[in-house]
mmCIF file as gemmi writes it, N, C-alpha and C atoms, coordinates in Angstrom:
data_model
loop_
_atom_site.group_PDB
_atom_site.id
_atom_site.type_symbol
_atom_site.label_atom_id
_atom_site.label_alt_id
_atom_site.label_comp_id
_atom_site.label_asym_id
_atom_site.label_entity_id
_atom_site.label_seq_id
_atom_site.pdbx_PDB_ins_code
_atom_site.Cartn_x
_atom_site.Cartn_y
_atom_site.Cartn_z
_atom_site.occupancy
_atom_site.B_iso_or_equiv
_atom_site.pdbx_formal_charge
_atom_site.auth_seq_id
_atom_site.auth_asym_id
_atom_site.pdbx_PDB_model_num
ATOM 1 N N . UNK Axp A 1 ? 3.033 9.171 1.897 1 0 ? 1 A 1
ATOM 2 C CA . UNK Axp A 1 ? 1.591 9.156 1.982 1 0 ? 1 A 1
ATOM 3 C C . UNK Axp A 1 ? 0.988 8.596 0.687 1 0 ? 1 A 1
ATOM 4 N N . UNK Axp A 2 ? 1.332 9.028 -0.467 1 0 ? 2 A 1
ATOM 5 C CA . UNK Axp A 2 ? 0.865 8.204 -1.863 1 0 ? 2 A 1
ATOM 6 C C . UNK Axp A 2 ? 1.374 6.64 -1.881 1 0 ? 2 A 1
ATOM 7 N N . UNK Axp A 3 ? 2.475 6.325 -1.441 1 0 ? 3 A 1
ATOM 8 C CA . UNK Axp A 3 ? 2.673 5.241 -1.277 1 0 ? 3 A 1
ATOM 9 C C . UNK Axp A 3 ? 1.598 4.154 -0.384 1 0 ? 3 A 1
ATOM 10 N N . UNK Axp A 4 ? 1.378 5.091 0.657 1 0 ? 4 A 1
ATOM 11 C CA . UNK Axp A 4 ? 0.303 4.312 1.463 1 0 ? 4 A 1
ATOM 12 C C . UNK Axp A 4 ? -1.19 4.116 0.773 1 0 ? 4 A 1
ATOM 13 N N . UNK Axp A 5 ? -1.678 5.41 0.433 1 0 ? 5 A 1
ATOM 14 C CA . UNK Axp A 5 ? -2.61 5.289 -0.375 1 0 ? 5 A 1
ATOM 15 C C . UNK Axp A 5 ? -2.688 4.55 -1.135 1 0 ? 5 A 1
ATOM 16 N N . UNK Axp A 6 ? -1.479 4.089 -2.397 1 0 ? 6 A 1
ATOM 17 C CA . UNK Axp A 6 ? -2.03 3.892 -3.331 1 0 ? 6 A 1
ATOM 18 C C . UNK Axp A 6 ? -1.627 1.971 -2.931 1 0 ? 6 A 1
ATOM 19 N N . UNK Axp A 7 ? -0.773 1.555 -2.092 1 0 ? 7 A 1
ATOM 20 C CA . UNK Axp A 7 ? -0.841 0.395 -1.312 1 0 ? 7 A 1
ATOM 21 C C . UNK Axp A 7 ? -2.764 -0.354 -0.643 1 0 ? 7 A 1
ATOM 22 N N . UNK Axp A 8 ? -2.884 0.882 -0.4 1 0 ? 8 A 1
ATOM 23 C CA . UNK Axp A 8 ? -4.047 0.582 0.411 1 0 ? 8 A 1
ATOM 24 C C . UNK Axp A 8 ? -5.328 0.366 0.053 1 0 ? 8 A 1
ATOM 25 N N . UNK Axp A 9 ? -5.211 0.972 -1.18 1 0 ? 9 A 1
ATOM 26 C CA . UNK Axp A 9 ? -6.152 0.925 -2.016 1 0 ? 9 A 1
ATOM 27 C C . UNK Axp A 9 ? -6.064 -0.52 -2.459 1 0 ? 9 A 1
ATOM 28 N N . UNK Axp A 10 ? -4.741 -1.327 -3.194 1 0 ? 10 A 1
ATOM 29 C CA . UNK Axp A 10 ? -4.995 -2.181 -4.216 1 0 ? 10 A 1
ATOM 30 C C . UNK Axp A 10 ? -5.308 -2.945 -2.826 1 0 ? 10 A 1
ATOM 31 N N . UNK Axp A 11 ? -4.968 -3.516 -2.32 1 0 ? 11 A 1
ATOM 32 C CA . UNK Axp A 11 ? -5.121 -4.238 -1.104 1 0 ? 11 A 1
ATOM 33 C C . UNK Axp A 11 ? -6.563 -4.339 -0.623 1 0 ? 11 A 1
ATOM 34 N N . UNK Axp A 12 ? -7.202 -3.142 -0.42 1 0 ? 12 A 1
ATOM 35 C CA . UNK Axp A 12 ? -8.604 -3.485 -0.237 1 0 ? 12 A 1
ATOM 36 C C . UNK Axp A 12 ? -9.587 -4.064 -1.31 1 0 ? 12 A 1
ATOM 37 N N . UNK Axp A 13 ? -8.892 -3.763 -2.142 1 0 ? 13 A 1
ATOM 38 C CA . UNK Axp A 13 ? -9.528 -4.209 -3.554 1 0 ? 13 A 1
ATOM 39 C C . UNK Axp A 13 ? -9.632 -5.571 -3.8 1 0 ? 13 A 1
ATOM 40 N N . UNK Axp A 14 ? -8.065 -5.667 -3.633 1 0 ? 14 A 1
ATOM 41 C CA . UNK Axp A 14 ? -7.774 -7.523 -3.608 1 0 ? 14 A 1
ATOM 42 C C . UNK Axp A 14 ? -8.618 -8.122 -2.443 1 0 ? 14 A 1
ATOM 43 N N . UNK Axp A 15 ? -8.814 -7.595 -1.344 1 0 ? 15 A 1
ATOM 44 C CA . UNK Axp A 15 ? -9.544 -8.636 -0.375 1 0 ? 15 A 1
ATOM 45 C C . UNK Axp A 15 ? -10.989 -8.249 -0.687 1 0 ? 15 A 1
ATOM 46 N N . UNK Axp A 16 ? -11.175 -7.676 -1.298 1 0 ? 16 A 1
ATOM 47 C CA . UNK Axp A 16 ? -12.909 -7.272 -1.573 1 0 ? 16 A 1
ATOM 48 C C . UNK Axp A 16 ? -13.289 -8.307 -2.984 1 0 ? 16 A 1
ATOM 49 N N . UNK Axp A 17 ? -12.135 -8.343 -4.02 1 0 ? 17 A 1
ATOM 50 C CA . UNK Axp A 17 ? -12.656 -10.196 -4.805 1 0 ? 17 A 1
ATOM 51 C C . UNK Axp A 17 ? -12.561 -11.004 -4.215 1 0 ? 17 A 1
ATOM 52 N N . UNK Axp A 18 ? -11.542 -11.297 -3.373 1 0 ? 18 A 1
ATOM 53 C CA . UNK Axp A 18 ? -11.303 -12.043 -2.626 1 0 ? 18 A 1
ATOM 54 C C . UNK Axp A 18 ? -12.329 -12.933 -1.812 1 0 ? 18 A 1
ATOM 55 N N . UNK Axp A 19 ? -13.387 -11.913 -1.236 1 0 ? 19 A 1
ATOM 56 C CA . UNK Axp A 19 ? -14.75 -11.84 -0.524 1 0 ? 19 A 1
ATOM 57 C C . UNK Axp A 19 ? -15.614 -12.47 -1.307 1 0 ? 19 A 1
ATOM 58 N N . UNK Axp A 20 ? -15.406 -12.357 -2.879 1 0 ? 20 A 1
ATOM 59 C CA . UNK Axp A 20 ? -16.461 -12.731 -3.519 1 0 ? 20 A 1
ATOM 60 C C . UNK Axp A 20 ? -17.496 -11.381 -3.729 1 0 ? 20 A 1
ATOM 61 N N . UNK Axp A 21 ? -16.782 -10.272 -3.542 1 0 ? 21 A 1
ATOM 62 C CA . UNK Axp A 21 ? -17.557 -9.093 -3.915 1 0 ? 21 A 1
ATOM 63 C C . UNK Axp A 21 ? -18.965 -8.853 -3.16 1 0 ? 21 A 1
ATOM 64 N N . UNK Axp A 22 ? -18.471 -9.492 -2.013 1 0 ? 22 A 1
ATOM 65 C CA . UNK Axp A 22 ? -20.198 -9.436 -1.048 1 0 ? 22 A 1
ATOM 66 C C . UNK Axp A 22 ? -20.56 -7.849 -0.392 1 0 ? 22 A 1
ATOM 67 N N . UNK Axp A 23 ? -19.779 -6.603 -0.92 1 0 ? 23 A 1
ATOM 68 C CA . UNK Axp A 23 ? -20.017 -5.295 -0.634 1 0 ? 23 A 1
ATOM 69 C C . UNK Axp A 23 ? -20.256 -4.95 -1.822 1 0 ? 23 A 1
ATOM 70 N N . UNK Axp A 24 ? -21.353 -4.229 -2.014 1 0 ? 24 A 1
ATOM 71 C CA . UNK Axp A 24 ? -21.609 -3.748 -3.583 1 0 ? 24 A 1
ATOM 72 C C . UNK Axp A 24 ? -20.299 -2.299 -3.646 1 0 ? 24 A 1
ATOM 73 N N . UNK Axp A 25 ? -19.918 -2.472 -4.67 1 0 ? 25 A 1
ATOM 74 C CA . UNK Axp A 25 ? -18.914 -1.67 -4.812 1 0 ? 25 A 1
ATOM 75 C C . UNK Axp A 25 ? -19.11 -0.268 -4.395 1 0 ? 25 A 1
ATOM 76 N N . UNK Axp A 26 ? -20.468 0.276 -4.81 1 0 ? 26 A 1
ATOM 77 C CA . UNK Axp A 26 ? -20.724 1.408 -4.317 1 0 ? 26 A 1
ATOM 78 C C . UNK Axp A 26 ? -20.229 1.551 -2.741 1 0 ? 26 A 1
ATOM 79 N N . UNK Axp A 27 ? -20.021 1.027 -1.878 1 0 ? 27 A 1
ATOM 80 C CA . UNK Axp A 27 ? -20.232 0.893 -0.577 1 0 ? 27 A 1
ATOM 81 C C . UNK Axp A 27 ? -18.982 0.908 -0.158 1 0 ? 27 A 1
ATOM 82 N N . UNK Axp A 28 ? -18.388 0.105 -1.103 1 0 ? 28 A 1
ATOM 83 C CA . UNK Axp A 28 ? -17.071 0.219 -0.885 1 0 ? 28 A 1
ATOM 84 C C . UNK Axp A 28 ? -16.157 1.163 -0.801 1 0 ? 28 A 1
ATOM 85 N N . UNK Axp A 29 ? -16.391 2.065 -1.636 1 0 ? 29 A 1
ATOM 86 C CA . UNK Axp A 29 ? -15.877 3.201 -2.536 1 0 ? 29 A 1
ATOM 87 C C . UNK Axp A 29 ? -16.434 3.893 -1.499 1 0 ? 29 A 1
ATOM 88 N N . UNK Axp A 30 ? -17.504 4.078 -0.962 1 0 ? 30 A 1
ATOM 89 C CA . UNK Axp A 30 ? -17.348 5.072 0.158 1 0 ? 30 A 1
ATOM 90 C C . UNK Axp A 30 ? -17.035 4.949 1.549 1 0 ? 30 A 1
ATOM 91 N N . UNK Axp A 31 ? -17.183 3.631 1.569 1 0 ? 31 A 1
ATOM 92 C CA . UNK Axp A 31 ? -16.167 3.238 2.917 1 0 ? 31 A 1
ATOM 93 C C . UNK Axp A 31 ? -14.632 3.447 3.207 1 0 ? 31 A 1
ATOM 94 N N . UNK Axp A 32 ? -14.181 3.171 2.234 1 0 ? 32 A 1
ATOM 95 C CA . UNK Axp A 32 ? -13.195 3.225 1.303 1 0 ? 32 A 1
ATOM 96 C C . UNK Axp A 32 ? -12.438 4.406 1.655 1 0 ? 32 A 1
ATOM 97 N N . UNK Axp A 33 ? -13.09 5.355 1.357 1 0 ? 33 A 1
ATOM 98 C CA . UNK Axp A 33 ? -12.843 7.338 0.95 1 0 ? 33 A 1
ATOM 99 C C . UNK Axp A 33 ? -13.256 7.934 2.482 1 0 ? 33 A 1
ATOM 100 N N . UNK Axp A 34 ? -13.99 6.938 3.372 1 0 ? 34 A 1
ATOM 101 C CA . UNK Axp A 34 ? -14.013 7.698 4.775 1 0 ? 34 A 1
ATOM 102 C C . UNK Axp A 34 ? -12.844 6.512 5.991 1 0 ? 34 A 1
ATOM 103 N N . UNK Axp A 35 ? -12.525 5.634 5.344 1 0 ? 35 A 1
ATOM 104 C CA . UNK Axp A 35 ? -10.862 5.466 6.236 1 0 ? 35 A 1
ATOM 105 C C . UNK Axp A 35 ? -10.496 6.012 5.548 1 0 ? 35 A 1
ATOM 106 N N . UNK Axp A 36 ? -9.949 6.491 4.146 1 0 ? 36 A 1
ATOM 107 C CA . UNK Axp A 36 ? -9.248 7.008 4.229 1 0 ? 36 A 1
ATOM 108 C C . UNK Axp A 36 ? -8.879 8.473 4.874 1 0 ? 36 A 1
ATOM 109 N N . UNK Axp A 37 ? -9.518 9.064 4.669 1 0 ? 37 A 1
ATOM 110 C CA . UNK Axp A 37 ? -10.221 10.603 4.782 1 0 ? 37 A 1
ATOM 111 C C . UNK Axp A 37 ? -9.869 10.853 6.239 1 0 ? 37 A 1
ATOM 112 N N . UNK Axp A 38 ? -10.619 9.462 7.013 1 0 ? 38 A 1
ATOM 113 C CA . UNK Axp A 38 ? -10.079 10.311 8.233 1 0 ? 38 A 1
ATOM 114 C C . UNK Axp A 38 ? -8.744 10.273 9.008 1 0 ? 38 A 1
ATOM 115 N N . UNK Axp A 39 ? -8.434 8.657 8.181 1 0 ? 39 A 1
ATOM 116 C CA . UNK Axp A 39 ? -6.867 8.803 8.964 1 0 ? 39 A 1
ATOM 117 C C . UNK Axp A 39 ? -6.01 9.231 8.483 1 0 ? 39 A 1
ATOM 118 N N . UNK Axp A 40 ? -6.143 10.454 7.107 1 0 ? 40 A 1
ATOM 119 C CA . UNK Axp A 40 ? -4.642 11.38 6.212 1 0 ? 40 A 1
ATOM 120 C C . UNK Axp A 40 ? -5.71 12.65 7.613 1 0 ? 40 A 1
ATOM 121 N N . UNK Axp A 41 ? -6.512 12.718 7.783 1 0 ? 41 A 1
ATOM 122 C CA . UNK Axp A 41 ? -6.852 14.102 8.475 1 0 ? 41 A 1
ATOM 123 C C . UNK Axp A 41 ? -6.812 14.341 9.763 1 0 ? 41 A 1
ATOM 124 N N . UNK Axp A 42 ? -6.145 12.96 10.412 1 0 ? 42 A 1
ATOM 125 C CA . UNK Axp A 42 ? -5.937 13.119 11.642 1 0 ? 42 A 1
ATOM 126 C C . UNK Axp A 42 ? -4.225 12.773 11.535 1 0 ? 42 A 1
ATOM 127 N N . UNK Axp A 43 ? -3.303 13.058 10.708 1 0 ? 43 A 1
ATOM 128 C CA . UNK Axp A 43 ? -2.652 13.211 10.88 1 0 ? 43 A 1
ATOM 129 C C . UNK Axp A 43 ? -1.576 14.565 9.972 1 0 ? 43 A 1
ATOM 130 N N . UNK Axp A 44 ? -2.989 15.434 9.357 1 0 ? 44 A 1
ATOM 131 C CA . UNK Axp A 44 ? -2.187 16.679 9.617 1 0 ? 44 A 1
ATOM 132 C C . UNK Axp A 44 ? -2.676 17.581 9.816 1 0 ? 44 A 1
């Protein structure tokens, strides 16, 4: 599970410069924290 997390994280990160940063980070960060959130909580 940290593996995934912490995979998943850099990854969104990288495609979010990638984008040219067209999500203000704030937005991100909570978009971010509710995939994650719900798919570690629907699986325990």
């Amino acid at each position: 599970m940290n593996t995934f997390l912490g995979t998943s994280s850099v990854n969104i990160y990288r495609r979010w410069v990638q984008d040219k940063k067209s999500l203000p980070l704030s937005d991100l960060i909570d978009l971010t924290g509710k995939l994650f959130y719900g798919g570690i909580s629907s699986v325990l």
